[in-house]
The first five atom37 places (N, CA, C, CB, O) and aatype in JSON, in Angstrom:
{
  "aatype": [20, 20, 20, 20, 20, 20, 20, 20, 20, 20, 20, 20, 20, 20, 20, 20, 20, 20, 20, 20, 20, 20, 20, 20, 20, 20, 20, 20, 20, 20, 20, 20, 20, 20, 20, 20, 20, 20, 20, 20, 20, 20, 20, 20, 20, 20, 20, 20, 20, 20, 20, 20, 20, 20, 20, 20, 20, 20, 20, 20, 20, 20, 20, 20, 20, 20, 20, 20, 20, 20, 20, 20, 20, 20, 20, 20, 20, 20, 20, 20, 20, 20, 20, 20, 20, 20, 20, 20, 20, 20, 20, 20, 20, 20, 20, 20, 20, 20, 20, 20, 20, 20, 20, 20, 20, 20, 20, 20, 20, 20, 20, 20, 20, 20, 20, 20, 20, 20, 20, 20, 20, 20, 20, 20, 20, 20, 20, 20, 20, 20, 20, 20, 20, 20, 20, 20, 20, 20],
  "atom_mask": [
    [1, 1, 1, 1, 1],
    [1, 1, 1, 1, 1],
    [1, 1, 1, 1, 1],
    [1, 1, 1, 1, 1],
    [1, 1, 1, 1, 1],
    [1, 1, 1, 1, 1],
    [1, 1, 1, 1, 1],
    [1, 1, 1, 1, 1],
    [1, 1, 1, 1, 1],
    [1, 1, 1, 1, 1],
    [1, 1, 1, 1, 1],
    [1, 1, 1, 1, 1],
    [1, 1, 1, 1, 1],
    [1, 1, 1, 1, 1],
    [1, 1, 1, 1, 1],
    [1, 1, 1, 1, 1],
    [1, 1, 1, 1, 1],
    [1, 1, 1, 1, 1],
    [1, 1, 1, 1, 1],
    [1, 1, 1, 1, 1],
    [1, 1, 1, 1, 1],
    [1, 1, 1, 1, 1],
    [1, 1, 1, 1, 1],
    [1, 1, 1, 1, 1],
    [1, 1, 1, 1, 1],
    [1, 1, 1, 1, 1],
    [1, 1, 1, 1, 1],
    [1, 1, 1, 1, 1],
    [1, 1, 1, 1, 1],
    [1, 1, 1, 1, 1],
    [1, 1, 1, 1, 1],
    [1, 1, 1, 1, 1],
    [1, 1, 1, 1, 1],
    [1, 1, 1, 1, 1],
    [1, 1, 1, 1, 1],
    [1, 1, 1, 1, 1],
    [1, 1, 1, 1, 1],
    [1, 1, 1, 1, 1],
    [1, 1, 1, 1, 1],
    [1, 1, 1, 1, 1],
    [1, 1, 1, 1, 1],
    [1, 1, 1, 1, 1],
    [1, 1, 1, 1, 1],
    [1, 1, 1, 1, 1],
    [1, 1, 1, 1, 1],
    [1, 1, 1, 1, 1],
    [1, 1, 1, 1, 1],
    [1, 1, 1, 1, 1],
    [1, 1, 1, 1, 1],
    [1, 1, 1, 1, 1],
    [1, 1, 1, 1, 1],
    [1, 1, 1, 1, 1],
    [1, 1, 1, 1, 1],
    [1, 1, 1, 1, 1],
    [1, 1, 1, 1, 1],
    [1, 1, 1, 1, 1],
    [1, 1, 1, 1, 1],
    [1, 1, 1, 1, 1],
    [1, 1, 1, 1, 1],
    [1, 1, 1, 1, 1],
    [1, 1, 1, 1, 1],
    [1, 1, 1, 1, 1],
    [1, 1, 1, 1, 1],
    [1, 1, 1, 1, 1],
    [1, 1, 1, 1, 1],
    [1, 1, 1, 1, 1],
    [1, 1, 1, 1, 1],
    [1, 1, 1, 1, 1],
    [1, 1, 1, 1, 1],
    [1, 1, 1, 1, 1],
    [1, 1, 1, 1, 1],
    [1, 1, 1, 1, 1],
    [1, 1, 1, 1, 1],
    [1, 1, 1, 1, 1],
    [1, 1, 1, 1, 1],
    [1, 1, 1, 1, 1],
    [1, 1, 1, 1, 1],
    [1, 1, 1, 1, 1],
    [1, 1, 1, 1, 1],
    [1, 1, 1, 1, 1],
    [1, 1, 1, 1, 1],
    [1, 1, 1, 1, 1],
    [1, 1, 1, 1, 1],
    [1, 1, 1, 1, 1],
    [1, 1, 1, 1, 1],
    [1, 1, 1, 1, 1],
    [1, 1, 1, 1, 1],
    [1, 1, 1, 1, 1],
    [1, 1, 1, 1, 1],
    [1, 1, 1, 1, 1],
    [1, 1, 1, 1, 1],
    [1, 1, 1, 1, 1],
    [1, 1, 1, 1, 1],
    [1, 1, 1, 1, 1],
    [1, 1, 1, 1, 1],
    [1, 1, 1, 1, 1],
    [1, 1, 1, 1, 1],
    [1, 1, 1, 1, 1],
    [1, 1, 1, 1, 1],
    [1, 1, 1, 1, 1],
    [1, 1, 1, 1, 1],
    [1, 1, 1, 1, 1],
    [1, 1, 1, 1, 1],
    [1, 1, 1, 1, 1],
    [1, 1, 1, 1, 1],
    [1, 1, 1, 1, 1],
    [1, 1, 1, 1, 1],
    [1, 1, 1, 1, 1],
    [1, 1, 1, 1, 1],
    [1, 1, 1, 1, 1],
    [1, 1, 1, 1, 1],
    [1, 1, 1, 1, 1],
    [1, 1, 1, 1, 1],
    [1, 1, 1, 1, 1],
    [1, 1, 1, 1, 1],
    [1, 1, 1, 1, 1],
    [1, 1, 1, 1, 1],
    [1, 1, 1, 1, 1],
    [1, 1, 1, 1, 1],
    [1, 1, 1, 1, 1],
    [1, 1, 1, 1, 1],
    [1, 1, 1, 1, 1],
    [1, 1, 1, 1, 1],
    [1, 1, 1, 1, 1],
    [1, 1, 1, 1, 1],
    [1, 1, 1, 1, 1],
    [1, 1, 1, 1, 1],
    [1, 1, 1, 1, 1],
    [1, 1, 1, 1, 1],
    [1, 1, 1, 1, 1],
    [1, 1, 1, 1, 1],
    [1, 1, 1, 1, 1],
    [1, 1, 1, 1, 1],
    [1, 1, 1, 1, 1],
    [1, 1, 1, 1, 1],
    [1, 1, 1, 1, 1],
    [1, 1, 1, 1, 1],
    [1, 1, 1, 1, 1]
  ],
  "atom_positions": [
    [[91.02, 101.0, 55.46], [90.46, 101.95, 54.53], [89.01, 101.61, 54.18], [91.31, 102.02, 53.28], [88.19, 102.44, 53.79]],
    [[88.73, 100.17, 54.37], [87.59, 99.79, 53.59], [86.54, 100.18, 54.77], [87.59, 98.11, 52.99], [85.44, 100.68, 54.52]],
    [[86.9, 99.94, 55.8], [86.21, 100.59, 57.2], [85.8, 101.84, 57.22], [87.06, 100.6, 58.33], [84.74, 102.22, 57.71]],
    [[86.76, 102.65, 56.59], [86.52, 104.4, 57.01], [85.39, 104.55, 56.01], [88.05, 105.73, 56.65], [84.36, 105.17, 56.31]],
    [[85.61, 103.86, 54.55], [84.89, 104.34, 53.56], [83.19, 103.92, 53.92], [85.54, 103.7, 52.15], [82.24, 104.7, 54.03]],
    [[83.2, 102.76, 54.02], [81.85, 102.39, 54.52], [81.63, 103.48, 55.97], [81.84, 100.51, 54.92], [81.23, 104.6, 55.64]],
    [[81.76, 103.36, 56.93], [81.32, 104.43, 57.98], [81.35, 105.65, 57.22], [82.26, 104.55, 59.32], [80.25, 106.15, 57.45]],
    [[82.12, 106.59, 56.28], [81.78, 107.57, 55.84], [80.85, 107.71, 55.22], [82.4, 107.94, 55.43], [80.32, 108.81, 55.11]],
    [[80.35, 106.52, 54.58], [78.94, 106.28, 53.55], [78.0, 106.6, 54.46], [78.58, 104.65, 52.87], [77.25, 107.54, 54.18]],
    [[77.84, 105.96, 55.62], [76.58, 105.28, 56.78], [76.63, 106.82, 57.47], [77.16, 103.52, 58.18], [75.59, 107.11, 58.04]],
    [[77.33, 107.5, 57.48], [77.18, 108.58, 58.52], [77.22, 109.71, 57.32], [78.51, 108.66, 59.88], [77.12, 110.78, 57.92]],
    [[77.3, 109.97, 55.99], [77.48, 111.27, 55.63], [76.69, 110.8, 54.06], [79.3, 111.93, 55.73], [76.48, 111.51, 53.08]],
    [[76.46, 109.69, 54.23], [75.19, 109.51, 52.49], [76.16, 109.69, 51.36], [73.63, 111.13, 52.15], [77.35, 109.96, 51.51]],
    [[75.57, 109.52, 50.3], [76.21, 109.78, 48.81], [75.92, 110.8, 48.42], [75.91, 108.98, 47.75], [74.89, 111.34, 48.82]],
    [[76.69, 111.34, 47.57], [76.84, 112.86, 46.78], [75.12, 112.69, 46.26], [78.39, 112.97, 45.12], [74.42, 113.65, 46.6]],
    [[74.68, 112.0, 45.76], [73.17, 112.11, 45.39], [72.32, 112.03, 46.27], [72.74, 111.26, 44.58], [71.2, 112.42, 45.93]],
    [[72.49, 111.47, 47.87], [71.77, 111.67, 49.12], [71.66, 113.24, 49.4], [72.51, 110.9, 50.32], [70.79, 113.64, 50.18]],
    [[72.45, 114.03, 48.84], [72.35, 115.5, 49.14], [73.58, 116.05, 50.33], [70.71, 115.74, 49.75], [73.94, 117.22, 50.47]],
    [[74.07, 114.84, 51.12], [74.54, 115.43, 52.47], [76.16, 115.07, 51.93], [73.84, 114.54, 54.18], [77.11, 115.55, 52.55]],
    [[76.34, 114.28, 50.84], [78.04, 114.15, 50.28], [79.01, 113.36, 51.43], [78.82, 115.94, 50.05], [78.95, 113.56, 52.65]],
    [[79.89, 112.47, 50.77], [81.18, 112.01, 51.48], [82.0, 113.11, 52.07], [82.09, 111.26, 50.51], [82.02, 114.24, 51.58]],
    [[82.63, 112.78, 53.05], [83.58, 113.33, 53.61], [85.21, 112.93, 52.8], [83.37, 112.87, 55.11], [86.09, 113.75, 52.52]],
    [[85.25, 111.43, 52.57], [86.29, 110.77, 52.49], [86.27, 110.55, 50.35], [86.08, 109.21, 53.73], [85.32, 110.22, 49.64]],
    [[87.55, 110.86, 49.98], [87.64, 110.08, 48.79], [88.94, 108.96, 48.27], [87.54, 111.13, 47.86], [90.05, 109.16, 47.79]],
    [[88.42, 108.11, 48.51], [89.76, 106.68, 48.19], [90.2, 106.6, 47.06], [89.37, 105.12, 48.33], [89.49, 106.3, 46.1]],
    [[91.7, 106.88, 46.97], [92.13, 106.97, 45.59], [92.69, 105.48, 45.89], [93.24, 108.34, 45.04], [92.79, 105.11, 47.06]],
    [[93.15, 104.39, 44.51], [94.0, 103.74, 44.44], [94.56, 103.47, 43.59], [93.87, 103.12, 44.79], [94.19, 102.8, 42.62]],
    [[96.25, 104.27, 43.93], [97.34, 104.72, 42.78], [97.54, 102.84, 42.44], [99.19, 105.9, 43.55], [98.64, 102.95, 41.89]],
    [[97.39, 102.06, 42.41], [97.19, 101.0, 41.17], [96.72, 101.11, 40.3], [96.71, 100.08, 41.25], [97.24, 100.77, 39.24]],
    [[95.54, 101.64, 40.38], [94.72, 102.0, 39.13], [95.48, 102.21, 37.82], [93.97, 103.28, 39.4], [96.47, 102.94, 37.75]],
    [[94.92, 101.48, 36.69], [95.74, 101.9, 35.6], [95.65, 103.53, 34.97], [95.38, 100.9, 34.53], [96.12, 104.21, 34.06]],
    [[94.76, 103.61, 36.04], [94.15, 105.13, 35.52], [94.4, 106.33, 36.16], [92.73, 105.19, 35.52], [94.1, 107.49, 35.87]],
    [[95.02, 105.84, 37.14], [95.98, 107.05, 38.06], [96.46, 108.02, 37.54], [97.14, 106.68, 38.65], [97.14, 107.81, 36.54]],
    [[96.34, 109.15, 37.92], [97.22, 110.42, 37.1], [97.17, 111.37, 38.63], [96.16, 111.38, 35.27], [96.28, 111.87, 39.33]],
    [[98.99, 111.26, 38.67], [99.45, 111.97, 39.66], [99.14, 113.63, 39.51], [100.9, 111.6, 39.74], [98.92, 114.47, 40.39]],
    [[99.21, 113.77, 38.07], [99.0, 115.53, 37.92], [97.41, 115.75, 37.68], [99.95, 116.3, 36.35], [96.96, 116.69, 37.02]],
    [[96.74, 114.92, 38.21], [95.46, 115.5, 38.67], [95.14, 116.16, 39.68], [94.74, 114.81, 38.75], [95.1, 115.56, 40.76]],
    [[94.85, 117.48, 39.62], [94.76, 118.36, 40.59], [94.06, 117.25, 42.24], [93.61, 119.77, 39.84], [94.83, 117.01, 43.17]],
    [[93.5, 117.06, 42.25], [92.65, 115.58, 43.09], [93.42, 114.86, 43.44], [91.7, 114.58, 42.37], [93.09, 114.24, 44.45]],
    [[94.23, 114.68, 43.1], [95.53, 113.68, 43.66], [96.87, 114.25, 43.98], [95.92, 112.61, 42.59], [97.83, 113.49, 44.09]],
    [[97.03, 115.77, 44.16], [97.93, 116.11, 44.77], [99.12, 116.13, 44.27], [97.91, 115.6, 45.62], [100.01, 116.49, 45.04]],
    [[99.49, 115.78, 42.93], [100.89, 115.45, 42.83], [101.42, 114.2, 43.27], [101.56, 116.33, 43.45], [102.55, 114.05, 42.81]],
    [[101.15, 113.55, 43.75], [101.36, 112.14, 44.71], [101.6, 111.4, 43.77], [100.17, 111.48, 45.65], [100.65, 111.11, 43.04]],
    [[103.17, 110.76, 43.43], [103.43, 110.0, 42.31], [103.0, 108.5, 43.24], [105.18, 110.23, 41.59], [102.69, 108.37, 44.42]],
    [[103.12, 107.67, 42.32], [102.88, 106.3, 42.71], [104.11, 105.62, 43.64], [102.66, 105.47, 41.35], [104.04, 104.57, 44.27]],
    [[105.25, 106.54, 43.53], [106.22, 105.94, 44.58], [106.42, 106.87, 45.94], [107.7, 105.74, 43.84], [107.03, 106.69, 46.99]],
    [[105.87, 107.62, 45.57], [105.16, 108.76, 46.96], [103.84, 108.33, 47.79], [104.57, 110.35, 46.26], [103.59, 108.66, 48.95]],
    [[103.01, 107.48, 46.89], [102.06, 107.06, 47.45], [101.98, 105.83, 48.15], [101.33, 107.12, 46.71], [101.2, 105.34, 48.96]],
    [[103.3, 105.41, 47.47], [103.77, 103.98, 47.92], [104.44, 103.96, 48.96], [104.52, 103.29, 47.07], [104.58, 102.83, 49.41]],
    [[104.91, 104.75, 49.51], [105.97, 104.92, 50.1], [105.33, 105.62, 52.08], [106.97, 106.08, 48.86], [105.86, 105.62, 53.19]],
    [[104.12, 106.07, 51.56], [103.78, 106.81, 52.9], [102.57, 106.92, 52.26], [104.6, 108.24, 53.5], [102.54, 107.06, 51.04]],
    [[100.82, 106.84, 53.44], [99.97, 107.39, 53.04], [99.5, 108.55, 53.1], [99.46, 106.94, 53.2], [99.53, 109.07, 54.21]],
    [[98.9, 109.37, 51.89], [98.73, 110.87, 51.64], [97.66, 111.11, 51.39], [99.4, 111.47, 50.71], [97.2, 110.31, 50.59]],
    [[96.81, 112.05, 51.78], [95.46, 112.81, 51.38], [95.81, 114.33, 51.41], [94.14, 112.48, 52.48], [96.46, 114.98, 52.22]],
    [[94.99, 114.78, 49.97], [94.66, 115.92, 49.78], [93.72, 116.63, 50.39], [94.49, 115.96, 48.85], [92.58, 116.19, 50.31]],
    [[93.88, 117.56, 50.94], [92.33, 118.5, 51.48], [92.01, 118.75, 50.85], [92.05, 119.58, 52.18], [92.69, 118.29, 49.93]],
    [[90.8, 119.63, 50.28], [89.8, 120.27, 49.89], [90.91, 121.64, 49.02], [88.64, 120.66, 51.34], [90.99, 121.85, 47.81]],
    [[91.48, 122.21, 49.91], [92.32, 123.13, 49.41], [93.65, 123.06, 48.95], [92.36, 123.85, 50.12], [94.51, 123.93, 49.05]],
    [[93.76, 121.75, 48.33], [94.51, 121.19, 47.67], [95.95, 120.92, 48.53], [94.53, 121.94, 46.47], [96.86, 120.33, 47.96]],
    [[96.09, 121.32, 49.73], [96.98, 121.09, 50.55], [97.59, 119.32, 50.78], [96.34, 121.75, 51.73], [96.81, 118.42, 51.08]],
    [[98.76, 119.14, 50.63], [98.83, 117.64, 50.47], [99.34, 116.97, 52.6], [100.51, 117.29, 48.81], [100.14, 117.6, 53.3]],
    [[99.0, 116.37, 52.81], [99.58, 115.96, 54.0], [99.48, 114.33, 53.86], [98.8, 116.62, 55.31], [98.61, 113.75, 53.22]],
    [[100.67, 113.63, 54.67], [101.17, 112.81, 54.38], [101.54, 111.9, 56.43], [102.4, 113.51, 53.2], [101.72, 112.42, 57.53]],
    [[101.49, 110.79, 56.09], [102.03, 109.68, 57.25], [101.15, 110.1, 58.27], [103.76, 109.75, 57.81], [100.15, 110.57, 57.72]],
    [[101.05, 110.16, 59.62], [99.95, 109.96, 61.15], [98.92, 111.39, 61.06], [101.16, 110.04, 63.11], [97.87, 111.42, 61.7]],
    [[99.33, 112.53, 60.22], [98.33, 113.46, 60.18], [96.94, 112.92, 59.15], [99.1, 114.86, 59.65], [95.8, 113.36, 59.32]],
    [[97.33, 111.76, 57.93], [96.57, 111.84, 57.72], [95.32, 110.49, 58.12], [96.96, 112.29, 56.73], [94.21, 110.24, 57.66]],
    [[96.11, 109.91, 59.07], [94.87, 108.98, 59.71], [93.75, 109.71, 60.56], [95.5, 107.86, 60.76], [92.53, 109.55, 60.6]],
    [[94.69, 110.66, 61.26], [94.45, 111.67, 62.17], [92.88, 112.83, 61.78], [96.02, 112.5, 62.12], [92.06, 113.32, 62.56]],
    [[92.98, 112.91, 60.42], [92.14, 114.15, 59.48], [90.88, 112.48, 59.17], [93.49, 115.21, 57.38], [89.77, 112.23, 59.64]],
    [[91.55, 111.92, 58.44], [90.72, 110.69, 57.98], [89.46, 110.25, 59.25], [91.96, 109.28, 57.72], [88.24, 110.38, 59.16]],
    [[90.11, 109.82, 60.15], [89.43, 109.24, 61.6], [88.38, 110.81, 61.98], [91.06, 108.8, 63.19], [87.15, 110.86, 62.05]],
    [[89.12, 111.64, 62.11], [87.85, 112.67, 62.74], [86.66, 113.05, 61.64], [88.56, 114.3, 63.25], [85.53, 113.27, 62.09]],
    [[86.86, 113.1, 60.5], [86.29, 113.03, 59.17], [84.81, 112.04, 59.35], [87.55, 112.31, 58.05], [83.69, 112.3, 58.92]],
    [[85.31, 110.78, 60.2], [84.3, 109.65, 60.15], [83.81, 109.7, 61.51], [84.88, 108.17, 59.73], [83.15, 108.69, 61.77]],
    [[83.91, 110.66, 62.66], [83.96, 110.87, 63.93], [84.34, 109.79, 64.83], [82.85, 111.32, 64.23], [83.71, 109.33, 65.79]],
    [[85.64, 109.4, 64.32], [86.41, 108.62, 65.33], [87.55, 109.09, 65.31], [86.5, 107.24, 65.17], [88.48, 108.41, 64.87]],
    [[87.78, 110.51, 65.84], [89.25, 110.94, 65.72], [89.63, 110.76, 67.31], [89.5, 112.67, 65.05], [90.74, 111.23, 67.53]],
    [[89.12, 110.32, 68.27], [89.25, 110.3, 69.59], [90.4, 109.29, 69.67], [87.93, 109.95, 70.37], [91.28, 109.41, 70.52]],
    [[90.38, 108.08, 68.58], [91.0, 106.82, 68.66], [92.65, 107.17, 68.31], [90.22, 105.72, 67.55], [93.64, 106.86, 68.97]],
    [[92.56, 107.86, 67.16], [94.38, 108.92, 67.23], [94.61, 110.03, 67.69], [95.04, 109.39, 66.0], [95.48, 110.68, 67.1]],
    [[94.17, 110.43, 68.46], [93.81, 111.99, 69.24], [95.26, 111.83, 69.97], [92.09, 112.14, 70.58], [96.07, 112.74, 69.84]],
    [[95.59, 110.71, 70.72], [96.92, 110.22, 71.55], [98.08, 110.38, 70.21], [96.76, 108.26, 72.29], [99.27, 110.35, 70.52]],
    [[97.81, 110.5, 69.19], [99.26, 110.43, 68.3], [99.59, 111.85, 68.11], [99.15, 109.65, 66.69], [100.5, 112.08, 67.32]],
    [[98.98, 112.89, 68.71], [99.39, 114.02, 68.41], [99.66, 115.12, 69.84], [98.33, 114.46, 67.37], [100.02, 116.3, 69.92]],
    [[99.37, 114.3, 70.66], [100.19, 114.57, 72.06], [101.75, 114.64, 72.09], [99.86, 113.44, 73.05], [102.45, 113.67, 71.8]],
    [[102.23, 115.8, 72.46], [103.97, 116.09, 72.22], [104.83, 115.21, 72.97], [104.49, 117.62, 72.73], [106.03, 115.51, 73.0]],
    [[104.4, 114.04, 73.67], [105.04, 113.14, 74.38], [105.35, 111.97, 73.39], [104.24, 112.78, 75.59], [106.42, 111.38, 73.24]],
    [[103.83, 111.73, 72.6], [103.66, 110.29, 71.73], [104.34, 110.94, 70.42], [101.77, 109.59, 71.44], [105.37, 110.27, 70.29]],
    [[104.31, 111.6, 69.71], [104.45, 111.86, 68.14], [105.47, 111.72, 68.11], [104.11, 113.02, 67.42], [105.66, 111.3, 66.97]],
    [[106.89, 111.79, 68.86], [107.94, 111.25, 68.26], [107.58, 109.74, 67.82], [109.13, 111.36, 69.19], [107.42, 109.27, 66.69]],
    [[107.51, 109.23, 68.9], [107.29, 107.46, 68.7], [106.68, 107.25, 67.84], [106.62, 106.62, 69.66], [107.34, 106.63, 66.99]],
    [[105.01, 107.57, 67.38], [104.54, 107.39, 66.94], [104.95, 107.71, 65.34], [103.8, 107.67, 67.61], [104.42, 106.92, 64.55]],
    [[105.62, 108.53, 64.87], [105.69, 109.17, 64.1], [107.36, 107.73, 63.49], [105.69, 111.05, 64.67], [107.4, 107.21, 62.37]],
    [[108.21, 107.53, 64.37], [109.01, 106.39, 64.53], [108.49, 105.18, 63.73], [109.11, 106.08, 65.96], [108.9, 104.63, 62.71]],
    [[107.26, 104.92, 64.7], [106.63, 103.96, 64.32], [106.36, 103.51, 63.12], [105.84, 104.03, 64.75], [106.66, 102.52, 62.45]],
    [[105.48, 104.83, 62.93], [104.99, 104.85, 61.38], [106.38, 105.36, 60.16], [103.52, 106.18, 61.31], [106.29, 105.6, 58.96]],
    [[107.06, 105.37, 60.69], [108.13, 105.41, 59.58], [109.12, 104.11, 59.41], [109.04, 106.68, 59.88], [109.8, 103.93, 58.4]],
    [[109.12, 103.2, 60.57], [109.69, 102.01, 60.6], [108.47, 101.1, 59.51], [109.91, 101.48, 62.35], [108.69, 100.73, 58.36]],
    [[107.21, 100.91, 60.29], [106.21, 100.26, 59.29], [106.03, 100.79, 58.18], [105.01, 100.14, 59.69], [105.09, 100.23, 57.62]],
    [[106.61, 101.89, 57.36], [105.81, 102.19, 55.9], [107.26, 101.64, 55.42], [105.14, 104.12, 55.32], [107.14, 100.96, 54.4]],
    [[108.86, 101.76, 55.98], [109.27, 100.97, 55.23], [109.48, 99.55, 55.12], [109.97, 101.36, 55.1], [110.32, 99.1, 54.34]],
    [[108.69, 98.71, 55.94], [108.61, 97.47, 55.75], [107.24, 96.74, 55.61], [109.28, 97.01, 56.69], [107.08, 95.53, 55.76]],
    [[106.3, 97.64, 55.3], [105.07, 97.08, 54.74], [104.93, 95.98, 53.73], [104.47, 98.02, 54.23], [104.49, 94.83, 53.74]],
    [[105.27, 96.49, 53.17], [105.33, 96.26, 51.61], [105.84, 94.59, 51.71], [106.63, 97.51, 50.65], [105.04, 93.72, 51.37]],
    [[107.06, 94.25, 52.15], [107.64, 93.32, 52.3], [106.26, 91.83, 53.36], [109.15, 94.08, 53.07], [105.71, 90.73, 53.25]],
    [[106.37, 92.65, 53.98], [104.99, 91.74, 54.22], [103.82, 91.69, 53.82], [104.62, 91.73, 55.15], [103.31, 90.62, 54.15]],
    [[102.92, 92.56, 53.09], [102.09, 92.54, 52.7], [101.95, 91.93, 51.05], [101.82, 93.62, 53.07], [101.09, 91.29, 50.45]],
    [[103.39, 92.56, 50.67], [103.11, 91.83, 49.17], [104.4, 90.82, 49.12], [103.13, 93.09, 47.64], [104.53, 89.94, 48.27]],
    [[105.34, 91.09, 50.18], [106.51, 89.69, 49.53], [107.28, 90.82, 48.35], [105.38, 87.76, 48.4], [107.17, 90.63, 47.14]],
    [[107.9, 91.79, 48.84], [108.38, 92.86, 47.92], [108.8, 93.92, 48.32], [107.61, 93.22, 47.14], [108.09, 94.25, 49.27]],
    [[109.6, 94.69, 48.12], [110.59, 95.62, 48.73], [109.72, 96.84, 48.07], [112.43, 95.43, 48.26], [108.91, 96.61, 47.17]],
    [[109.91, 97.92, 48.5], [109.0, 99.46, 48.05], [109.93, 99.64, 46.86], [109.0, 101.1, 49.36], [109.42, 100.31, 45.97]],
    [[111.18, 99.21, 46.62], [112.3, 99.66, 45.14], [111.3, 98.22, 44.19], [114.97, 99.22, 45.49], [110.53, 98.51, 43.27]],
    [[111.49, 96.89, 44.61], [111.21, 95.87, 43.51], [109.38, 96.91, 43.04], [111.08, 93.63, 44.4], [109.37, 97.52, 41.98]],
    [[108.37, 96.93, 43.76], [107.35, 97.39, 43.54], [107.23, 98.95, 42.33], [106.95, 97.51, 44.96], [106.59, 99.04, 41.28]],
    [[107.96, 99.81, 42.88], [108.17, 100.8, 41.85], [108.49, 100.5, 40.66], [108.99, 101.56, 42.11], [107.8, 100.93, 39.74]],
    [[109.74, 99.6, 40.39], [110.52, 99.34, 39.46], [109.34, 98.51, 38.72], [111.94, 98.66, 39.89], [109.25, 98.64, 37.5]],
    [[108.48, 97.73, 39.36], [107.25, 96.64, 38.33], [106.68, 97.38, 37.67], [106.0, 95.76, 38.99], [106.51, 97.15, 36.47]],
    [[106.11, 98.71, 38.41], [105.19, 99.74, 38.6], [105.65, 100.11, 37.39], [105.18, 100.73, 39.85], [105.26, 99.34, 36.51]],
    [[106.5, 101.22, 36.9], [107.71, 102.13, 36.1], [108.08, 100.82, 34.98], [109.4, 102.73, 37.37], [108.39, 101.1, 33.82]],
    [[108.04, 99.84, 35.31], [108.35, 99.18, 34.13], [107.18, 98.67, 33.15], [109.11, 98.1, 34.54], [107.04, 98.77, 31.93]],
    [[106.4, 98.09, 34.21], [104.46, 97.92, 33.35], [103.91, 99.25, 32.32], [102.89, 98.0, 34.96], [103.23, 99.14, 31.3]],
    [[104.51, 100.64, 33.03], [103.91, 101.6, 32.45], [104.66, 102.24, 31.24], [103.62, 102.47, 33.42], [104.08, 102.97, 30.43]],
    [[106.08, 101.9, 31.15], [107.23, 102.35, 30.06], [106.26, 101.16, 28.6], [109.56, 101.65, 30.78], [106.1, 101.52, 27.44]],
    [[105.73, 99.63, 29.27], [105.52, 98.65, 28.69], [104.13, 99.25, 27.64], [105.35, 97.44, 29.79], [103.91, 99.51, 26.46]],
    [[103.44, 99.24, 28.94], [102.11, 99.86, 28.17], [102.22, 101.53, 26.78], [101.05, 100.44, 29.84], [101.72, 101.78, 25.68]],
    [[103.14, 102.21, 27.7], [103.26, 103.62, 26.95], [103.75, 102.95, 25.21], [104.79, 104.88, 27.92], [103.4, 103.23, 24.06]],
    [[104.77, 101.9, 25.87], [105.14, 101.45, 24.2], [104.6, 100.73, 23.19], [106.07, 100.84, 24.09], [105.01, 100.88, 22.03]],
    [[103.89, 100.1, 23.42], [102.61, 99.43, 22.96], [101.58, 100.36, 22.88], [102.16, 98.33, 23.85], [100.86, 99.93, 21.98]],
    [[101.14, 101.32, 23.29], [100.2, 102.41, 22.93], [100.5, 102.91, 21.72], [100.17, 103.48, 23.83], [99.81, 103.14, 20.73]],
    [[102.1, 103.1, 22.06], [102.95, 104.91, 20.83], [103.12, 103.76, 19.54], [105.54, 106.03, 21.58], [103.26, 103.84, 18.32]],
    [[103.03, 102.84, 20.37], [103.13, 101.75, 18.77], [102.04, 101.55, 17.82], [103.37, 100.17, 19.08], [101.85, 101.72, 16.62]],
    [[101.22, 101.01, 19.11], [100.18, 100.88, 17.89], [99.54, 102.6, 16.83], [98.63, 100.05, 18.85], [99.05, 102.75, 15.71]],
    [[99.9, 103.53, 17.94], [99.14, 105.09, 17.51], [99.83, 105.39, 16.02], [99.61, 106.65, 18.84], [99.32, 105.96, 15.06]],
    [[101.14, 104.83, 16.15], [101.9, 105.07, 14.87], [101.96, 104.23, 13.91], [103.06, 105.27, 15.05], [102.72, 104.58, 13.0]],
    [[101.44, 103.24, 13.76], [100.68, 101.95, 12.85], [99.94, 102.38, 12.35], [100.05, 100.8, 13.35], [99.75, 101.93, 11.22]],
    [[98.82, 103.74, 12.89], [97.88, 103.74, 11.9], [98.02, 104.93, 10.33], [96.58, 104.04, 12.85], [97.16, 104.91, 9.46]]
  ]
}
């Protein structure tokens, strides 16, 4: 991701260069995430967790090898997944990427996609109560 974003910088400038990003990186960690932001698609944090998703422009949500697929040509390297959407490869591929999104997690963080939600859903029940607490203290 950190790849696409930089090449999208180098080839398409900043919104104040005049010529604007192609690409926008959300990251549902953020404490500041809000799934019902029109900009984020609806994409809860265990939807986002679970498979990667980008919104178009027209608020259309697409999700798993279409959106490396949109991402990569976006930065003009869509030649490199151009093969994942050939009617021979996309089963596999599509396999693929559904075997690795459910065992990412486990290697990358040492954590199952259920333990991660449940931290997730529990940090935020934590915080909400400590907010409604203190709001009603005053």
């Amino acid at each position: 991701m950190n790849m696409l974003e930089r090449r999208d910088i180098r080839l398409n400038g900043t919104a104040t260069g005049g010529r604007g990003r192609k690409l926008r990186l959300t990251d549902i960690e953020n404490g500041n995430y809000d799934p019902t932001d029109p900009m984020n698609g609806g994409v809860t944090y265990a939807q986002g967790m679970a498979a990667i998703h980008a919104v178009l422009p027209n608020g259309t949500v697409i999700e798993g090898i279409p959106v490396f697929v949109k991402a990569y040509d976006l930065v003009k390297l869509g030649w490199l997944f151009r093969f994942m959407e050939w009617s021979i490869m996309k089963p596999i591929v599509n396999w693929g990427y559904t075997v690795f999104a459910k065992y990412r997690t486990i290697v990358t963080r040492g954590s199952t996609l259920q333990e991660l939600i449940k931290a997730y859903d529990d940090k935020k029940k934590l915080t909400c109560d400590e907010s409604c607490n203190n709001y009603f203290k005053r």
